[in-house]
PDB file with one MODEL, atoms N, CA, C and O in Angstrom:
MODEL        1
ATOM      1  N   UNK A   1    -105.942 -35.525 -30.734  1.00  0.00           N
ATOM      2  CA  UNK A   1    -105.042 -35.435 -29.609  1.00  0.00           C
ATOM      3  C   UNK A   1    -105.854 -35.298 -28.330  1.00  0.00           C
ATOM      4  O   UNK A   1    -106.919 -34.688 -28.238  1.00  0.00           O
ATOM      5  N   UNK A   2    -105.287 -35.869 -27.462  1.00  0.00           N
ATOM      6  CA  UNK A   2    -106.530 -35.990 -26.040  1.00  0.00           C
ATOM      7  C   UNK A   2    -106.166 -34.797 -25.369  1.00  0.00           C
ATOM      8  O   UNK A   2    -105.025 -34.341 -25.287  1.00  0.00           O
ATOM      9  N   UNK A   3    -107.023 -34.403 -24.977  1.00  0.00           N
ATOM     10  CA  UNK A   3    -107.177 -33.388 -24.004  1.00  0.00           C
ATOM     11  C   UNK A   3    -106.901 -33.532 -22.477  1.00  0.00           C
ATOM     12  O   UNK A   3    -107.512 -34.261 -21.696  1.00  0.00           O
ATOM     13  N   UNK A   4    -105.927 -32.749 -22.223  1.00  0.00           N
ATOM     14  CA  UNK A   4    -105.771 -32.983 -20.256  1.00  0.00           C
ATOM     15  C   UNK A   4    -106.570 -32.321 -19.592  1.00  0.00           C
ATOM     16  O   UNK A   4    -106.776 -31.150 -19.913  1.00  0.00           O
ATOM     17  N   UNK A   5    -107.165 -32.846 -18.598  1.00  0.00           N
ATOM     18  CA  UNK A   5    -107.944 -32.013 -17.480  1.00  0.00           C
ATOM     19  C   UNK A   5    -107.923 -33.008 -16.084  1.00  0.00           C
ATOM     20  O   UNK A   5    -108.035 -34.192 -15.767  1.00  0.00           O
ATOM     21  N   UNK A   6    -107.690 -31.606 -15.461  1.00  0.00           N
ATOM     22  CA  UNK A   6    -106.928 -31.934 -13.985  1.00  0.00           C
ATOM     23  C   UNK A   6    -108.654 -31.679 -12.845  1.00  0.00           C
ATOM     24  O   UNK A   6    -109.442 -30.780 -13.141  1.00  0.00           O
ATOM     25  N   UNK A   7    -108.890 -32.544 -11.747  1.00  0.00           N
ATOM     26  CA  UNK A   7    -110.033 -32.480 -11.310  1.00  0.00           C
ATOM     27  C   UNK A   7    -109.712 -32.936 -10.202  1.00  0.00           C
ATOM     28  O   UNK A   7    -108.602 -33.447 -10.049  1.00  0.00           O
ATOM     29  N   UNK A   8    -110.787 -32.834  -8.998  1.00  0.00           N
ATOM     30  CA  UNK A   8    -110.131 -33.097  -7.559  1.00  0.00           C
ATOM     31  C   UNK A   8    -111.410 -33.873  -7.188  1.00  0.00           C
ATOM     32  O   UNK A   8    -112.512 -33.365  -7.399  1.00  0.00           O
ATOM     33  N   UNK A   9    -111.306 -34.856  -6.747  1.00  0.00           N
ATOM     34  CA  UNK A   9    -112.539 -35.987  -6.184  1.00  0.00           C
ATOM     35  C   UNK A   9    -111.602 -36.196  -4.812  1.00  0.00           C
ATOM     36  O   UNK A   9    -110.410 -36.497  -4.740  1.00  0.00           O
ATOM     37  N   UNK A  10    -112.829 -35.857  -3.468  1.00  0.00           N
ATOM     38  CA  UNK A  10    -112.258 -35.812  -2.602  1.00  0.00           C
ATOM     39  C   UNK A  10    -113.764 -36.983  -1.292  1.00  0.00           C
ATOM     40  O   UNK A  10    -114.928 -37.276  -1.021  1.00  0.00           O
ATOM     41  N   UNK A  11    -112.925 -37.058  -1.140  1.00  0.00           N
ATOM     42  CA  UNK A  11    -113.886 -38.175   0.040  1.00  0.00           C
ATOM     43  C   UNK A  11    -114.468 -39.697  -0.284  1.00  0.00           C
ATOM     44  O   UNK A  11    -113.763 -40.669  -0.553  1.00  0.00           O
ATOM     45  N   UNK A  12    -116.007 -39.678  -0.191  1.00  0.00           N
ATOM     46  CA  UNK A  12    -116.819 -40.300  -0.915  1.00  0.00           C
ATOM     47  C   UNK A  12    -116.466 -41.191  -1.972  1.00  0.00           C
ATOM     48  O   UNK A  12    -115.990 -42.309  -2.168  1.00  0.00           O
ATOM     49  N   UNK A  13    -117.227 -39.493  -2.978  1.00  0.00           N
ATOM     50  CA  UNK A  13    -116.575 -39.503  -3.858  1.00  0.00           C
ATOM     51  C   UNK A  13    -115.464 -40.233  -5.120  1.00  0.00           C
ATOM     52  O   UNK A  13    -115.544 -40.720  -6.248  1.00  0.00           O
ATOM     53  N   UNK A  14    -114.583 -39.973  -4.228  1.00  0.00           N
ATOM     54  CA  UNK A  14    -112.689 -40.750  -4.333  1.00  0.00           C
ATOM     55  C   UNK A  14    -113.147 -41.915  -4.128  1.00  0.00           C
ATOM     56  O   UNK A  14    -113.403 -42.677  -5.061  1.00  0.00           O
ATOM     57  N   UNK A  15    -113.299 -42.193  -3.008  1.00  0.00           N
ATOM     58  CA  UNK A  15    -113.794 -44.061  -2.714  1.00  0.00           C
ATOM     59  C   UNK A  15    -113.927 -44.341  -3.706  1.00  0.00           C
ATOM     60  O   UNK A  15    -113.039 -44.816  -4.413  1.00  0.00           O
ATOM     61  N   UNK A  16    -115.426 -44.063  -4.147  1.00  0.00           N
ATOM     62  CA  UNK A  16    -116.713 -44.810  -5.136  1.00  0.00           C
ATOM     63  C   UNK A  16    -115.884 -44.996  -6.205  1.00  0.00           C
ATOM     64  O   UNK A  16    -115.643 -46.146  -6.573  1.00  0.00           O
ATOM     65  N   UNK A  17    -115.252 -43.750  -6.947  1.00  0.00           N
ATOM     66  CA  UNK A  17    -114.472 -44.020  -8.634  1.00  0.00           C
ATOM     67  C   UNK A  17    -113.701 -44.601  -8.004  1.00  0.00           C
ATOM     68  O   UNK A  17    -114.143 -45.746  -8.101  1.00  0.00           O
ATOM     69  N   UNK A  18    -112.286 -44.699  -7.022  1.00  0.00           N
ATOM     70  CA  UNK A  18    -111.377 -45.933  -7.269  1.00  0.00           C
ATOM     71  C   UNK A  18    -111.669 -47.655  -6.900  1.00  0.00           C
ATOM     72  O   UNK A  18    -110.987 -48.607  -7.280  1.00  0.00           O
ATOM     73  N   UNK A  19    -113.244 -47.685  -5.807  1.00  0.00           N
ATOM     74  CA  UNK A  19    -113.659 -48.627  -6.163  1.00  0.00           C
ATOM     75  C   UNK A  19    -113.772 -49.470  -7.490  1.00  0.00           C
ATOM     76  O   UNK A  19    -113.080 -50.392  -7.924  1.00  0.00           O
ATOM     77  N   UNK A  20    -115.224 -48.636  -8.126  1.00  0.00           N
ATOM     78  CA  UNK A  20    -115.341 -48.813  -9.331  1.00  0.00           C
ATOM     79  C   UNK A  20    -114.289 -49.472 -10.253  1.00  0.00           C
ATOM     80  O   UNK A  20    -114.129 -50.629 -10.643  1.00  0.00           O
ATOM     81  N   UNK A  21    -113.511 -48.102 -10.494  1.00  0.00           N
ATOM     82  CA  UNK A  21    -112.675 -48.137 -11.571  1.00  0.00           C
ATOM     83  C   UNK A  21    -111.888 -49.765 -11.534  1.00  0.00           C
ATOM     84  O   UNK A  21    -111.699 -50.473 -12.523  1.00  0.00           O
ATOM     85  N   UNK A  22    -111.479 -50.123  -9.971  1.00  0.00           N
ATOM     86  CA  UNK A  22    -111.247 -51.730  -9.883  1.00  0.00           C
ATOM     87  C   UNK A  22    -111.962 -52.570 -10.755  1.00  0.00           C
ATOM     88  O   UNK A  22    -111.528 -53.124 -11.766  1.00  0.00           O
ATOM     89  N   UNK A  23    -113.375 -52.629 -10.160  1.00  0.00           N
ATOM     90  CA  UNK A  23    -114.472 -53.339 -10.366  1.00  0.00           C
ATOM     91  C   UNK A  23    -114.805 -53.575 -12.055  1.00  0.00           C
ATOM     92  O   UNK A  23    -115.563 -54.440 -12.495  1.00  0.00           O
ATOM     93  N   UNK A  24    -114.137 -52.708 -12.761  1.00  0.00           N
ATOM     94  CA  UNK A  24    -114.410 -52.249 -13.973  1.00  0.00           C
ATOM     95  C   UNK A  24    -112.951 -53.308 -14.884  1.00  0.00           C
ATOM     96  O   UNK A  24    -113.103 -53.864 -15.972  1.00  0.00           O
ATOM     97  N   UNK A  25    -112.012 -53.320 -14.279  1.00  0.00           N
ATOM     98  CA  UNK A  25    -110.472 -53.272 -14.791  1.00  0.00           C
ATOM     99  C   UNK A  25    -110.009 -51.880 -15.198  1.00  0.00           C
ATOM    100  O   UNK A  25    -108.889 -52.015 -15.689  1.00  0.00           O
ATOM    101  N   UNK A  26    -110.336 -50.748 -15.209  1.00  0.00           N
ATOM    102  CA  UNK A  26    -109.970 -49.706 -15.800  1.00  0.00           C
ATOM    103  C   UNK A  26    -109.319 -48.843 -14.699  1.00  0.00           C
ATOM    104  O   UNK A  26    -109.053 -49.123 -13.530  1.00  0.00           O
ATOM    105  N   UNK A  27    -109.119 -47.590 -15.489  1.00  0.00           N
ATOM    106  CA  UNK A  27    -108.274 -46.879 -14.594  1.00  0.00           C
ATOM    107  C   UNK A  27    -109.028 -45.553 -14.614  1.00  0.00           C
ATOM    108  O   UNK A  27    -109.520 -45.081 -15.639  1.00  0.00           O
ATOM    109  N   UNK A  28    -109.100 -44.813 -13.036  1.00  0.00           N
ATOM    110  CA  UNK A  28    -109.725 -43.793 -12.908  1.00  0.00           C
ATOM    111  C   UNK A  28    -109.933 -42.865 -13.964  1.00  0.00           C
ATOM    112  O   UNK A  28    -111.012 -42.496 -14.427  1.00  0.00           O
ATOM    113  N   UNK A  29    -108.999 -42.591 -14.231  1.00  0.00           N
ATOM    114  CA  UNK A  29    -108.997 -41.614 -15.659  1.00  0.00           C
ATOM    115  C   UNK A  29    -110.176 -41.991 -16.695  1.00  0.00           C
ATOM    116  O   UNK A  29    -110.999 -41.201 -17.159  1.00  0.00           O
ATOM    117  N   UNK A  30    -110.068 -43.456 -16.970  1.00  0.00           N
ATOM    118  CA  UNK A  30    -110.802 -43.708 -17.881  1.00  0.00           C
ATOM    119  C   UNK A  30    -111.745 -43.689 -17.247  1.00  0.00           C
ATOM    120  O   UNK A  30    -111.902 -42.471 -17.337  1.00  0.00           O
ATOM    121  N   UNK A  31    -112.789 -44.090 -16.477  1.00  0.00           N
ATOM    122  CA  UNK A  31    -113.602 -44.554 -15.799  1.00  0.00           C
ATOM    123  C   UNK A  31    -114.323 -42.934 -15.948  1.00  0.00           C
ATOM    124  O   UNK A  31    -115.320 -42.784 -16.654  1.00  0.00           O
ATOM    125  N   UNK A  32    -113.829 -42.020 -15.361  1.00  0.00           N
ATOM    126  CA  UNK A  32    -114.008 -40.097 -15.087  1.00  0.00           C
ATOM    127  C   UNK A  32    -114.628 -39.687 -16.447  1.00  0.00           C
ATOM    128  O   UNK A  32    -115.601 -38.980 -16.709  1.00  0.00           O
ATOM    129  N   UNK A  33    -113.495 -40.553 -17.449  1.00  0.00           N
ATOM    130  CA  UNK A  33    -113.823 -39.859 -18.802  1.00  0.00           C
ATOM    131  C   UNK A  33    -115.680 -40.605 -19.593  1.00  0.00           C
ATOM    132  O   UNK A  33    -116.657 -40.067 -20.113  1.00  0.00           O
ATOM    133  N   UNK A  34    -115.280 -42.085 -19.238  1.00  0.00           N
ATOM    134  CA  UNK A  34    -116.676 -42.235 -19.549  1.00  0.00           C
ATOM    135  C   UNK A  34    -118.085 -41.705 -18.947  1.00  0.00           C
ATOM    136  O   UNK A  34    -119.259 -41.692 -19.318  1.00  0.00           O
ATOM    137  N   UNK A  35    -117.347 -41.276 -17.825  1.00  0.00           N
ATOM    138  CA  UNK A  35    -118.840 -40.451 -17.046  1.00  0.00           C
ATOM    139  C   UNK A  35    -119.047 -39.688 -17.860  1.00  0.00           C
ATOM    140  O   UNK A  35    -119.921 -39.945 -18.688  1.00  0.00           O
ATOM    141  N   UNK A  36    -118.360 -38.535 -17.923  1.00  0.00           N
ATOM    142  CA  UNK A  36    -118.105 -37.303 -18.471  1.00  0.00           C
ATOM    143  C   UNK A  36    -119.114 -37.755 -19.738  1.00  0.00           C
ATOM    144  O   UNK A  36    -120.305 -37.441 -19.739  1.00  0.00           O
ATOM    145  N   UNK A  37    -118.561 -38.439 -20.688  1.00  0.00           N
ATOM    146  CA  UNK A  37    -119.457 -38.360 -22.389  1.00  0.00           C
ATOM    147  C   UNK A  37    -120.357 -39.204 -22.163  1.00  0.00           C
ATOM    148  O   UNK A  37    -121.021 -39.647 -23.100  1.00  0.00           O
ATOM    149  N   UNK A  38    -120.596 -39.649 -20.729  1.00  0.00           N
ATOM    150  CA  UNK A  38    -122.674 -40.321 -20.383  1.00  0.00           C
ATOM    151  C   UNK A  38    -123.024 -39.294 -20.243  1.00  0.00           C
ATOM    152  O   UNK A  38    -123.944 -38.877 -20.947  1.00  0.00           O
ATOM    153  N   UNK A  39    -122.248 -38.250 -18.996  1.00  0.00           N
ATOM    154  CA  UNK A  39    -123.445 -37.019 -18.851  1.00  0.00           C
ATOM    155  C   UNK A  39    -123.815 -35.947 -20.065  1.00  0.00           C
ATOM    156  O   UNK A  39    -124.801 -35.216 -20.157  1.00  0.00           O
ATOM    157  N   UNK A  40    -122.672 -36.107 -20.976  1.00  0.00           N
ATOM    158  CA  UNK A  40    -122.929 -35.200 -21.928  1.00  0.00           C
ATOM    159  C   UNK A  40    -123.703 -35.625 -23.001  1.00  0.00           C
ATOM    160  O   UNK A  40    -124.273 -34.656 -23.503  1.00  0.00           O
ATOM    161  N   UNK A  41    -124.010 -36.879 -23.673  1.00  0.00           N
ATOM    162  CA  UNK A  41    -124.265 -37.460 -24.359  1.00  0.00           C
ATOM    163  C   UNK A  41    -125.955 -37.358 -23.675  1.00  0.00           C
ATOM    164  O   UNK A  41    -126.855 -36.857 -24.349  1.00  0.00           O
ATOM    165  N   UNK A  42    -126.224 -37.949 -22.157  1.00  0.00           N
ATOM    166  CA  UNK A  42    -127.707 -37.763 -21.788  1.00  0.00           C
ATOM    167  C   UNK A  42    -128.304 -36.584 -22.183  1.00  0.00           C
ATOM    168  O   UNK A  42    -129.458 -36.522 -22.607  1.00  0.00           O
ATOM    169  N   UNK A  43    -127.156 -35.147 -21.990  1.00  0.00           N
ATOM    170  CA  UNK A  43    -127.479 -33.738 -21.918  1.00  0.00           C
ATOM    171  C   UNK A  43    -127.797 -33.609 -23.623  1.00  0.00           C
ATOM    172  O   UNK A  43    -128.601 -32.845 -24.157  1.00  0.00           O
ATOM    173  N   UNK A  44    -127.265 -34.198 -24.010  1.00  0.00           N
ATOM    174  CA  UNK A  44    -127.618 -33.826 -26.047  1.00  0.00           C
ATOM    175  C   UNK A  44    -128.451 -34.127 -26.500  1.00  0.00           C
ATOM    176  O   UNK A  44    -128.942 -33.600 -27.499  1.00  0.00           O
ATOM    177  N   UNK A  45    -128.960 -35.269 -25.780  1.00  0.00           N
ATOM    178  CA  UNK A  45    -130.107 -36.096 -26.539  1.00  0.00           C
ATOM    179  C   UNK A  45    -131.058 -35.932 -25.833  1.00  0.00           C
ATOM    180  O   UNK A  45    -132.146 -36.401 -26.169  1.00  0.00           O
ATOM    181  N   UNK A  46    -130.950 -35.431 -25.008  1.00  0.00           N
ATOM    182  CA  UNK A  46    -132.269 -34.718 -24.101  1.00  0.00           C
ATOM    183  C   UNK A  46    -133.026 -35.884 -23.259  1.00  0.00           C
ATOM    184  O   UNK A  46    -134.228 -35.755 -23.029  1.00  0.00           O
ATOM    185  N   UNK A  47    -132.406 -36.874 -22.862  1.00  0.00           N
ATOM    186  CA  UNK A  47    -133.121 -37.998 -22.136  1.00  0.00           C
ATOM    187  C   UNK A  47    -132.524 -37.388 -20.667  1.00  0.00           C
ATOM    188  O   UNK A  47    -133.260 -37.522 -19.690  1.00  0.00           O
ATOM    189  N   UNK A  48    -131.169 -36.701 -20.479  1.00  0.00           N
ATOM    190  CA  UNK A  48    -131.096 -36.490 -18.916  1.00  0.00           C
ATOM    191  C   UNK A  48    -130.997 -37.762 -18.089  1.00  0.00           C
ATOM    192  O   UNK A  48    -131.333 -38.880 -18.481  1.00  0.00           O
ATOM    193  N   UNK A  49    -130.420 -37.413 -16.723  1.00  0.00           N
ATOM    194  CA  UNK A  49    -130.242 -38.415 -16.145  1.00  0.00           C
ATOM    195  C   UNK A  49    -131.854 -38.643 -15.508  1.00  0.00           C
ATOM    196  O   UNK A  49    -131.776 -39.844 -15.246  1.00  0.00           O
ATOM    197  N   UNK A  50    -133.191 -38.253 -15.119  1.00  0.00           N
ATOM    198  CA  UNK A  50    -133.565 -38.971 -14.716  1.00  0.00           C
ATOM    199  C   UNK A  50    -134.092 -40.112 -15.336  1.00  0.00           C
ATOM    200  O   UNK A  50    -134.030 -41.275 -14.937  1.00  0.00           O
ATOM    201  N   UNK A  51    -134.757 -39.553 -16.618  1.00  0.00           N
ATOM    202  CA  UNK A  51    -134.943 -40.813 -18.210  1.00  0.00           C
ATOM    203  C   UNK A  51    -134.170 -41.909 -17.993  1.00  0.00           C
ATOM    204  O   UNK A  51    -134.760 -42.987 -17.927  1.00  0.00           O
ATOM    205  N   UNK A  52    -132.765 -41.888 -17.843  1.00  0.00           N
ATOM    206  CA  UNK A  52    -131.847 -42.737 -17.348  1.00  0.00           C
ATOM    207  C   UNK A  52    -132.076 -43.367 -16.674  1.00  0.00           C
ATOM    208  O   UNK A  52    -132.266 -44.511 -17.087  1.00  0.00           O
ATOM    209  N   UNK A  53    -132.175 -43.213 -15.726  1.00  0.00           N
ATOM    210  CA  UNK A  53    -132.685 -44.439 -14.514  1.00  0.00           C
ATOM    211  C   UNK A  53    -133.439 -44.961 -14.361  1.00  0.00           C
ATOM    212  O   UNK A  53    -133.468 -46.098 -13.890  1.00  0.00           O
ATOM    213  N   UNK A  54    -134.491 -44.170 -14.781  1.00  0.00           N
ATOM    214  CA  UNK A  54    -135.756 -45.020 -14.950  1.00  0.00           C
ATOM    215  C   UNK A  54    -135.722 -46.130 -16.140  1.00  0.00           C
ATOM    216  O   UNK A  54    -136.356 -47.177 -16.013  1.00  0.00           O
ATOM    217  N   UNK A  55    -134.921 -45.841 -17.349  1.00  0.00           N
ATOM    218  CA  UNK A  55    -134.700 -46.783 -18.131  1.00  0.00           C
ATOM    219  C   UNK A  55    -133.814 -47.817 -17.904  1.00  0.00           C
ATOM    220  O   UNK A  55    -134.008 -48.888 -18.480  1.00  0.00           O
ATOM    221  N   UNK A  56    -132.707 -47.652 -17.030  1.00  0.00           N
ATOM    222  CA  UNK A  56    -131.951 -48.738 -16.053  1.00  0.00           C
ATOM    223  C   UNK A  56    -132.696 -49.882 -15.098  1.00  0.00           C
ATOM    224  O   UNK A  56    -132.460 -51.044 -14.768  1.00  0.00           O
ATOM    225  N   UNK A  57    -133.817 -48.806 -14.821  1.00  0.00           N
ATOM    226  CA  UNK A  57    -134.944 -49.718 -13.885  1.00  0.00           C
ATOM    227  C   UNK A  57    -136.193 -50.731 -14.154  1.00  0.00           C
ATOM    228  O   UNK A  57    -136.958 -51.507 -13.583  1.00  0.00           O
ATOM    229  N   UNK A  58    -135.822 -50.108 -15.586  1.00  0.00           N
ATOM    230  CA  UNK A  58    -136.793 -51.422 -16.550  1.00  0.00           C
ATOM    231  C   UNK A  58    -138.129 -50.671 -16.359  1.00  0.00           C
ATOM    232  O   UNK A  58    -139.012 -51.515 -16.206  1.00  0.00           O
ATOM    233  N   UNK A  59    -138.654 -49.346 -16.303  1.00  0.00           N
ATOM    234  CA  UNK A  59    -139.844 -48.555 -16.054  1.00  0.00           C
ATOM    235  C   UNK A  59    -139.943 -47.876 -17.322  1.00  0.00           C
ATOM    236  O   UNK A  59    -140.995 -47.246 -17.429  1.00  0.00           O
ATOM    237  N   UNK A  60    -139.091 -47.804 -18.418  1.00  0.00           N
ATOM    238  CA  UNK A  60    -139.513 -47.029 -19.514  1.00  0.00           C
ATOM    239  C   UNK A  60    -140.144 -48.256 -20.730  1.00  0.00           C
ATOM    240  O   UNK A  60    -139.468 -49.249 -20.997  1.00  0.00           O
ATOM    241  N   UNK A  61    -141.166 -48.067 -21.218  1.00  0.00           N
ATOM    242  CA  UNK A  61    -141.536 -49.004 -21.810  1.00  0.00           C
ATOM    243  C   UNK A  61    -142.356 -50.305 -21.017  1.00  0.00           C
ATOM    244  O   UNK A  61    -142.535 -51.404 -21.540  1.00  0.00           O
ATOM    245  N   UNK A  62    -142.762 -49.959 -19.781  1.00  0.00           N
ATOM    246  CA  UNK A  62    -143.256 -51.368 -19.174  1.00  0.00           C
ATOM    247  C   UNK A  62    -144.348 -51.898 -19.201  1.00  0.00           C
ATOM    248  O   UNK A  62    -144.565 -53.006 -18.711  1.00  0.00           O
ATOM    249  N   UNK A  63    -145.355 -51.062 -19.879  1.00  0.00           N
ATOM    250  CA  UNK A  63    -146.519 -50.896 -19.535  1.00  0.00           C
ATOM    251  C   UNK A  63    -147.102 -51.259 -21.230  1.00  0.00           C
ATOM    252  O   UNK A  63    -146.922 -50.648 -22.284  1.00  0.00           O
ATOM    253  N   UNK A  64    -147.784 -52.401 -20.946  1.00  0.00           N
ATOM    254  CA  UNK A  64    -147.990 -52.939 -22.332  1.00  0.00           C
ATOM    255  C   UNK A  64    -149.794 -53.149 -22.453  1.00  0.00           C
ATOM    256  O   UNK A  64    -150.660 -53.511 -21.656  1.00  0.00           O
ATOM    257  N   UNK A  65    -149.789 -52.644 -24.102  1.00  0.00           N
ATOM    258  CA  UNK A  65    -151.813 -52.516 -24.107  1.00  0.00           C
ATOM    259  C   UNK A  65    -152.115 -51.365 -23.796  1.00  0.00           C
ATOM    260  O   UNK A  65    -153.254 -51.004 -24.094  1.00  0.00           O
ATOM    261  N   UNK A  66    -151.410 -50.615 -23.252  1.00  0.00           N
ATOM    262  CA  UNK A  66    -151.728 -48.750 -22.893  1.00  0.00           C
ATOM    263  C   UNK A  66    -151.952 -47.872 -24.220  1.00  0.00           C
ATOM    264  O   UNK A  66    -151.254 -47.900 -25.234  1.00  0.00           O
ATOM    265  N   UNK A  67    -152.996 -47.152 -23.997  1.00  0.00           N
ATOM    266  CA  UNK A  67    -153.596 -46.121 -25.179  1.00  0.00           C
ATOM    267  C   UNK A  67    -152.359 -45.662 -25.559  1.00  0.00           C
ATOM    268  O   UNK A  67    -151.319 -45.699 -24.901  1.00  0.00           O
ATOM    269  N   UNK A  68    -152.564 -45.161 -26.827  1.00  0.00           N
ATOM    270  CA  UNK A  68    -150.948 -44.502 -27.263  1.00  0.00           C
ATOM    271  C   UNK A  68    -151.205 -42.521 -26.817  1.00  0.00           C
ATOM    272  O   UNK A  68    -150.927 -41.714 -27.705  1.00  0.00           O
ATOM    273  N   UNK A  69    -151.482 -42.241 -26.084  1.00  0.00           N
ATOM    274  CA  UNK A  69    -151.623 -40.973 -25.964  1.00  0.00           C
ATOM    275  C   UNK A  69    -152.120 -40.879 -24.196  1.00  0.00           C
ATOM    276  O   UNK A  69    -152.736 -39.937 -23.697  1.00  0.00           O
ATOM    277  N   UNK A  70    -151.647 -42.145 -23.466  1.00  0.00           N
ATOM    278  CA  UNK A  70    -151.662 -42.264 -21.924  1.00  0.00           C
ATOM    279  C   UNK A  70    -150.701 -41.295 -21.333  1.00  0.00           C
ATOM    280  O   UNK A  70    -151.156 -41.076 -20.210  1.00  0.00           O
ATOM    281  N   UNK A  71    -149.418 -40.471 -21.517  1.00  0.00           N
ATOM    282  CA  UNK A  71    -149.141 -39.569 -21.700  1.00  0.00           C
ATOM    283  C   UNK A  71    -149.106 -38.003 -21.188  1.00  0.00           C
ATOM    284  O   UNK A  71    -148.520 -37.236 -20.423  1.00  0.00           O
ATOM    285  N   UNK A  72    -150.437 -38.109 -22.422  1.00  0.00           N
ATOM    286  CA  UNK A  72    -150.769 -36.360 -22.603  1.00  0.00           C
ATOM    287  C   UNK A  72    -152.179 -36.462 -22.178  1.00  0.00           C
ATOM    288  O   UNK A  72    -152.802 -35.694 -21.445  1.00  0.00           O
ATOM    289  N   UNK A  73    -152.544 -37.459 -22.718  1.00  0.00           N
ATOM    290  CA  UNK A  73    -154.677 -37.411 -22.636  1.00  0.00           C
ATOM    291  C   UNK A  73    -155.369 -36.894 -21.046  1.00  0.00           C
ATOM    292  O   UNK A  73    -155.760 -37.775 -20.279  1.00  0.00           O
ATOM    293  N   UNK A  74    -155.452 -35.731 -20.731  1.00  0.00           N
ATOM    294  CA  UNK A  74    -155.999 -35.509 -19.467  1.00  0.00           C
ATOM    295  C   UNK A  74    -157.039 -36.146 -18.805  1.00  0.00           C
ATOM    296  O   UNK A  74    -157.284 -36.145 -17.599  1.00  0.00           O
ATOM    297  N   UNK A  75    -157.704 -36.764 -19.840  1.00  0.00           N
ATOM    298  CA  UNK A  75    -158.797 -37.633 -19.287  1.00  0.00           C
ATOM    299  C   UNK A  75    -158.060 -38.686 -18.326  1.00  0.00           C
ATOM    300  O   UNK A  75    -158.360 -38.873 -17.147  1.00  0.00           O
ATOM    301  N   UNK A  76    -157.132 -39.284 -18.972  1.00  0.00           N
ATOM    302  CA  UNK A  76    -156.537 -40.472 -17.651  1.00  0.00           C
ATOM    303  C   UNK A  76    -156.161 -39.755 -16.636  1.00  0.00           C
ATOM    304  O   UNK A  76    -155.992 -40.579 -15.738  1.00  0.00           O
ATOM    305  N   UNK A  77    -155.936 -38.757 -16.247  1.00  0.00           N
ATOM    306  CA  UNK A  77    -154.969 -38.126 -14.944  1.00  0.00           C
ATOM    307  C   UNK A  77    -156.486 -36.847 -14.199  1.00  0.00           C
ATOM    308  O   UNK A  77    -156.558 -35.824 -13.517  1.00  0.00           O
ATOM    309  N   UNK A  78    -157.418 -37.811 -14.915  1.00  0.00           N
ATOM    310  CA  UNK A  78    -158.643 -36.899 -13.433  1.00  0.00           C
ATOM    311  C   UNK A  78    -158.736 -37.448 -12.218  1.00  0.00           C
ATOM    312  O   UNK A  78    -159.361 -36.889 -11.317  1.00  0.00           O
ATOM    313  N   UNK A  79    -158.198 -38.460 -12.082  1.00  0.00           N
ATOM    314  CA  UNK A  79    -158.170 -39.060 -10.406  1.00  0.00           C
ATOM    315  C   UNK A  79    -157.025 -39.418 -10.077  1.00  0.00           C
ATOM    316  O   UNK A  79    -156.791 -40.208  -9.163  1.00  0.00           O
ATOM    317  N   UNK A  80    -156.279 -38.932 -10.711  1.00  0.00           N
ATOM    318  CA  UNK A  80    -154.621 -38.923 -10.038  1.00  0.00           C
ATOM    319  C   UNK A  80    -154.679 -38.481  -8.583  1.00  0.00           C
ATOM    320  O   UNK A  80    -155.207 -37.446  -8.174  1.00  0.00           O
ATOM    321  N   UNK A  81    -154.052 -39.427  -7.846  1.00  0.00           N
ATOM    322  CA  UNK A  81    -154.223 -38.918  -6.639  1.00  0.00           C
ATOM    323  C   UNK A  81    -155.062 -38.934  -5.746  1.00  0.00           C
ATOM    324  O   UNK A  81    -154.873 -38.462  -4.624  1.00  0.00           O
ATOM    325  N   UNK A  82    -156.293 -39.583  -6.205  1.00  0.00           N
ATOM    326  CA  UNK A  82    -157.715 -39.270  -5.598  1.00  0.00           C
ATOM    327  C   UNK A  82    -157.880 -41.148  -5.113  1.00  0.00           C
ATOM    328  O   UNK A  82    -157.878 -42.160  -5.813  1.00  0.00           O
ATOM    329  N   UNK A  83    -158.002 -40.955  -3.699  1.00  0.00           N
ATOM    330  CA  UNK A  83    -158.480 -42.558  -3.548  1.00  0.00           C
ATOM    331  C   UNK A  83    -158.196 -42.563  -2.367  1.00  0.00           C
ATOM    332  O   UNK A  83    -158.361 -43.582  -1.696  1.00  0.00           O
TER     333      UNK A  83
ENDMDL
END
């Protein structure tokens, strides 16, 4: 049985989801609700939204032929910054 929950999007905000939700065919509600189980779903699996974007941005995985421990290995990150 679905659950009701009442929420107030005011400004901005409001715009952007009833844009969207157009842009989509869907309807605010739905549109709210799929946010909702992205942010929670990022929050479970521990990727978070910034993992997210960067994986939207085509930056996770880009880097091909890289040591498998580029990472953690402190040796690569002694001239971080330095130049």
């Amino acid at each position: 049985m679905p659950k009701k929950a009442a929420i107030t999007v005011d400004g901005d905000l409001g715009r952007r989801v009833s844009e969207r939700a157009r842009a989509e065919g869907t309807t605010e509600a739905q549109l709210i609700a799929k946010a909702v189980e992205a942010y929670l779903a990022a929050r479970q699996d521990g990727t978070g939204e910034p993992y997210q974007r960067m994986e939207q941005a085509g930056l996770i995985g880009c880097v091909e032929d890289a040591p498998a421990d580029l990472s953690t290995n402190p040796e690569y990150l002694e001239d971080l910054g330095r130049g």
